[in-house]
Backbone as JSON Lines, residues from 0, in Angstrom:
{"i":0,"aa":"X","n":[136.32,97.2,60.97],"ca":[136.46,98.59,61.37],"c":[137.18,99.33,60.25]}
{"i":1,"aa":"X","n":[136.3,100.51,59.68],"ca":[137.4,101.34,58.95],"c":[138.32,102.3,59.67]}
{"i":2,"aa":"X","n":[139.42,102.37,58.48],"ca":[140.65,103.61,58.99],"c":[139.81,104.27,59.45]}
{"i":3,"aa":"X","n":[139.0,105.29,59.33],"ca":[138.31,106.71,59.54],"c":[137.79,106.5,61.27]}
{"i":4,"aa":"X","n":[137.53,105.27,61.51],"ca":[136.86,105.11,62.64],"c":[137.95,104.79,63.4]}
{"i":5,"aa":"X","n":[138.63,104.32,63.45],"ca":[139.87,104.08,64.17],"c":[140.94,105.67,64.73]}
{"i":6,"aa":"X","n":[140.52,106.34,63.77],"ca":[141.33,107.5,64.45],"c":[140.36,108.27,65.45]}
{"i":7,"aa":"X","n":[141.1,109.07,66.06],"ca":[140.32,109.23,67.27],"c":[140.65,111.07,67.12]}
{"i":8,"aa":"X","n":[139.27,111.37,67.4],"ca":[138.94,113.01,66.71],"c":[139.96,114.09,68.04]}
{"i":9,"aa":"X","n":[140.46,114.94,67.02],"ca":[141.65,115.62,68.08],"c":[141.33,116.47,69.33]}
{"i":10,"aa":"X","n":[141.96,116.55,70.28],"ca":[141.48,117.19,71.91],"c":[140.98,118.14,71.15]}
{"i":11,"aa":"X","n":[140.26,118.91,71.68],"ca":[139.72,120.86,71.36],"c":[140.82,121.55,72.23]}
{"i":12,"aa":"X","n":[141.19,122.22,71.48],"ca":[142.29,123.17,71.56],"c":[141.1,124.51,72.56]}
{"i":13,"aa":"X","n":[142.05,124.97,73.35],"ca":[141.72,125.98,74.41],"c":[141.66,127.16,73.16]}
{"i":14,"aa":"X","n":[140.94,128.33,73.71],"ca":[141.65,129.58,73.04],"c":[142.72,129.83,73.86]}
{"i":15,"aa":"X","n":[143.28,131.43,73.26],"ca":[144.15,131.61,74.16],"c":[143.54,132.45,75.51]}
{"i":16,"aa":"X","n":[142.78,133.1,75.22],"ca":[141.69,133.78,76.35],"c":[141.5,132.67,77.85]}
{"i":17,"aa":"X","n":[140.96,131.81,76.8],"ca":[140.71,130.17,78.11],"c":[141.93,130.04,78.75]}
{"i":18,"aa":"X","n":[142.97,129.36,78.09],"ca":[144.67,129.51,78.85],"c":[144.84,130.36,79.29]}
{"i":19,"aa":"X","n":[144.32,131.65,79.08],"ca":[145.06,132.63,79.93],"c":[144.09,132.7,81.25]}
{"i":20,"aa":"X","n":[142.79,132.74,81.19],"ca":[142.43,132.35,82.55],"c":[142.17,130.94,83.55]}
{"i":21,"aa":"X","n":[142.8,130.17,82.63],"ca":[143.09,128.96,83.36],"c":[144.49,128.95,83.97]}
{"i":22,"aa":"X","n":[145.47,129.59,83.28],"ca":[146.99,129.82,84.22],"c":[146.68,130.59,85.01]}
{"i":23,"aa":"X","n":[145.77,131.49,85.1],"ca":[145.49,132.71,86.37],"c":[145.03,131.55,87.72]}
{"i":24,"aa":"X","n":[144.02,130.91,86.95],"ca":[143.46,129.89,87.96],"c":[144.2,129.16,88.78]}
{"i":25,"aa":"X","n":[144.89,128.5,87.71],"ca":[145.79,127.54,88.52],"c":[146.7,128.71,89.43]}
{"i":26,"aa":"X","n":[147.15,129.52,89.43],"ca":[148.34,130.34,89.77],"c":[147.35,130.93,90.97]}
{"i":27,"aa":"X","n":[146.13,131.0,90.88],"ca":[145.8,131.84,91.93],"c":[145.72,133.05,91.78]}
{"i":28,"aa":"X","n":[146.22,133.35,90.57],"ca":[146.44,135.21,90.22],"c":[144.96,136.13,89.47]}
{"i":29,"aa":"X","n":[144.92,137.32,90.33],"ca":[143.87,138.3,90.1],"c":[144.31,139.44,89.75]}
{"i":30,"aa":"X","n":[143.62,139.98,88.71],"ca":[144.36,141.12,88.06],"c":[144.16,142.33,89.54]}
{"i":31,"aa":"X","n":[144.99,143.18,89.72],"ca":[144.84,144.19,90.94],"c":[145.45,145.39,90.6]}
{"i":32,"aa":"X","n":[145.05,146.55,90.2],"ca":[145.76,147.55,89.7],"c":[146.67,148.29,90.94]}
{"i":33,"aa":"X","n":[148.36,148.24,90.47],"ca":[149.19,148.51,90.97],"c":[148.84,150.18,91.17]}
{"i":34,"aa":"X","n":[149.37,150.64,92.03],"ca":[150.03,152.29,91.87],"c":[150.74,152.6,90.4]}
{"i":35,"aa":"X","n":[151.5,152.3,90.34],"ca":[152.07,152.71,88.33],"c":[151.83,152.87,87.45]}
{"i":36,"aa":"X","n":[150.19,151.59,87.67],"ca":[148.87,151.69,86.14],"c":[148.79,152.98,85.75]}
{"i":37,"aa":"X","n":[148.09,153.74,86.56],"ca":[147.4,155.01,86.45],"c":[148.99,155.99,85.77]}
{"i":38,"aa":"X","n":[149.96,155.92,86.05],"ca":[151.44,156.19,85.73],"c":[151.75,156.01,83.96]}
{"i":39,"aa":"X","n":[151.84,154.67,83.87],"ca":[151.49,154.21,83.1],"c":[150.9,154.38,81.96]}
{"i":40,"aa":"X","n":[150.14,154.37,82.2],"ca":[148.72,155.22,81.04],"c":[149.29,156.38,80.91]}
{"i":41,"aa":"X","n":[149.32,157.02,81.49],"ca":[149.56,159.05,81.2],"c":[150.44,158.6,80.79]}
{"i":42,"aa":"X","n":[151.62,158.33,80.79],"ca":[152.85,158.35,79.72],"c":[152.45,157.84,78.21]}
{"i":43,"aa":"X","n":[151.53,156.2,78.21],"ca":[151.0,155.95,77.17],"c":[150.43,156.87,76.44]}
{"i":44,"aa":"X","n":[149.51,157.2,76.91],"ca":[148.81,158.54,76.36],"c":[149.4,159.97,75.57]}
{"i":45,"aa":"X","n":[150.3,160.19,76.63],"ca":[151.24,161.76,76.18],"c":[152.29,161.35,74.92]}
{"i":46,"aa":"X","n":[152.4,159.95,74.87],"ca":[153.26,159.34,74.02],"c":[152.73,159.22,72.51]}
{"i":47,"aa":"X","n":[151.11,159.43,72.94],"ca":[150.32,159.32,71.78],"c":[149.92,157.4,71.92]}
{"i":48,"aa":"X","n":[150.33,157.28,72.57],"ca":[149.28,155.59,72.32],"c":[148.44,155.27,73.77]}
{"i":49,"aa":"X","n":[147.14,155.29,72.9],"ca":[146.44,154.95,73.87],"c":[146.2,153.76,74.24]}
{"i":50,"aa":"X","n":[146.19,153.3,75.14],"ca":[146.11,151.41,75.58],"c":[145.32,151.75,76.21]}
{"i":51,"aa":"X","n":[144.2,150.7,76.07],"ca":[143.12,150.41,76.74],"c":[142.89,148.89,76.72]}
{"i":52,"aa":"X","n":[143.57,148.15,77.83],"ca":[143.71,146.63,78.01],"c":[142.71,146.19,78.65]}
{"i":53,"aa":"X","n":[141.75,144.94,78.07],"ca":[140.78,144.11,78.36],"c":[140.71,143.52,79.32]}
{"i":54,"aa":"X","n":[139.94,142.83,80.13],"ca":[140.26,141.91,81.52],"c":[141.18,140.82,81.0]}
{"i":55,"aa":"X","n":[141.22,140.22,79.68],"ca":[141.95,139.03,79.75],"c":[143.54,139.56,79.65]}
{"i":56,"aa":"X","n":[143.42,140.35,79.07],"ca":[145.3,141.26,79.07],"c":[145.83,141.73,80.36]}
{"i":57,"aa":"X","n":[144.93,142.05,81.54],"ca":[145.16,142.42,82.79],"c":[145.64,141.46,83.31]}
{"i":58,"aa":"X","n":[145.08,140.0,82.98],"ca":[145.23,138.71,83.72],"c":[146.58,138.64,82.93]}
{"i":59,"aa":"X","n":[146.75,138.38,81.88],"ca":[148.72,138.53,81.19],"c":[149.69,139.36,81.97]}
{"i":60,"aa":"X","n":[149.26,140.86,82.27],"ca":[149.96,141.59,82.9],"c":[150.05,141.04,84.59]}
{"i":61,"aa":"X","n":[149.37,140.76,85.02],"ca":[149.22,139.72,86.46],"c":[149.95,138.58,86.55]}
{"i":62,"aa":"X","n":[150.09,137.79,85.73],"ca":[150.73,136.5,85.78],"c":[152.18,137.14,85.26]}
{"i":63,"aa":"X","n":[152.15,138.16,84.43],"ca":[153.86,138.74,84.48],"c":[154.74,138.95,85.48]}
{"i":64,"aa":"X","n":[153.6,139.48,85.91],"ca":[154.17,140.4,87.7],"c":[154.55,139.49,88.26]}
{"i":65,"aa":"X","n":[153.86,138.17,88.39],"ca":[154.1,137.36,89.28],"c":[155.13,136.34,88.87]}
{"i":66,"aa":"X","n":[155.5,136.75,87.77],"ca":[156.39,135.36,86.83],"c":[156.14,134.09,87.38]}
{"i":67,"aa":"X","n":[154.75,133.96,86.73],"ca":[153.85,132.76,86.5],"c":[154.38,132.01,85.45]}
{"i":68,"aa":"X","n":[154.4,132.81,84.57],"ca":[154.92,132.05,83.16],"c":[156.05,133.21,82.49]}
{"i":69,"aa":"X","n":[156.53,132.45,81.55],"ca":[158.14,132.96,81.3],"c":[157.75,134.48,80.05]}
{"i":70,"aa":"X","n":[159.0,135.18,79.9],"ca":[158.11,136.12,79.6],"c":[157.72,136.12,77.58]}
{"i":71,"aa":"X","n":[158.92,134.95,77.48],"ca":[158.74,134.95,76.23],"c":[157.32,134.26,75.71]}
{"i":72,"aa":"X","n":[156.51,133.07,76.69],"ca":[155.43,132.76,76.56],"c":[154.33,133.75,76.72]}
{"i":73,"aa":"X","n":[154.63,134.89,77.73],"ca":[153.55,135.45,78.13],"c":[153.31,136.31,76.53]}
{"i":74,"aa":"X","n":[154.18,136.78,76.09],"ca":[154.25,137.33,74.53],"c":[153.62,136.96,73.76]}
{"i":75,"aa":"X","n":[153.98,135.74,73.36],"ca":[153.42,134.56,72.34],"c":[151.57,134.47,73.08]}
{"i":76,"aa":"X","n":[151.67,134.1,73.91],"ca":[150.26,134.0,74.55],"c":[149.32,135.54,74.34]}
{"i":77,"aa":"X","n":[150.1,136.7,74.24],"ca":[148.93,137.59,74.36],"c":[149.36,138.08,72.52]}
{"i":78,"aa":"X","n":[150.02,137.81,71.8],"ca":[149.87,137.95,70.1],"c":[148.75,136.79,69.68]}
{"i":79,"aa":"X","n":[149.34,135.86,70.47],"ca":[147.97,134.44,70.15],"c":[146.35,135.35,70.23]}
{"i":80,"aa":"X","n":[146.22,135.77,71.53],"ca":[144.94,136.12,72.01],"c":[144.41,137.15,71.02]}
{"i":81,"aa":"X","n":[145.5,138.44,70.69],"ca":[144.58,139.56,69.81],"c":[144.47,138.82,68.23]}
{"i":82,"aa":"X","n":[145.2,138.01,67.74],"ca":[144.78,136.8,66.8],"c":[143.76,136.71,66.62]}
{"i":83,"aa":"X","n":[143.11,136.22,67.76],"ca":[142.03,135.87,68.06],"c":[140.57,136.46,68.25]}
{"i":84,"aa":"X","n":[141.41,137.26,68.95],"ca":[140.48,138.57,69.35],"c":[139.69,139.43,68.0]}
{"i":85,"aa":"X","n":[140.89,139.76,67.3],"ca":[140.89,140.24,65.89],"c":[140.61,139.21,64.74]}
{"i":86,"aa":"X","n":[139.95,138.44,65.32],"ca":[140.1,137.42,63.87],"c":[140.76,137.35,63.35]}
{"i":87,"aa":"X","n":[142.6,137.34,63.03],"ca":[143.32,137.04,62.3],"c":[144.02,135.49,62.49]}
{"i":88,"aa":"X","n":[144.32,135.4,61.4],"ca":[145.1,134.11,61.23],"c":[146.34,133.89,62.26]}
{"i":89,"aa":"X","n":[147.12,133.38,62.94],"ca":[147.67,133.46,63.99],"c":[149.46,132.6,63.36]}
């Protein structure tokens, strides 16, 4: 047997998109727009930034609400995702 065959080829890494709707999964959590969204936005807006968040960022903002996951992960998890999103190096 050679070295080369002996190592064993590495798990496939999730994106972060996948993790993020697999913690929804497991958690049970569905994105549901609060009363505040709509709040929210108009301030974004008048502030001059417009946000316009994707279904998988809704599911981040959902599992926040629910402190599913901690918030310094939920961070790291949604810089991971526009990484990604954006094709950049992460």
């Amino acid at each position: 047997m050679t070295a080369q065959a002996a190592v064993r080829p590495e798990a496939e890494v999730m994106t972060a998109r996948d993790t993020i709707r697999d913690l929804a999964r497991r958690h049970g959590i569905r994105y549901e727009r609060a009363g505040l969204d709509d709040w929210a936005e108009a301030v974004s807006r008048v502030a001059g930034d417009d946000v316009n968040l994707d279904e998988t960022e809704w599911l981040l903002v959902a599992l926040g609400r629910a402190e599913a996951i901690p918030d310094i992960e939920n961070t790291l998890l949604h810089a991971r995702y526009l990484a990604e999103r954006d094709g950049l190096d992460a």
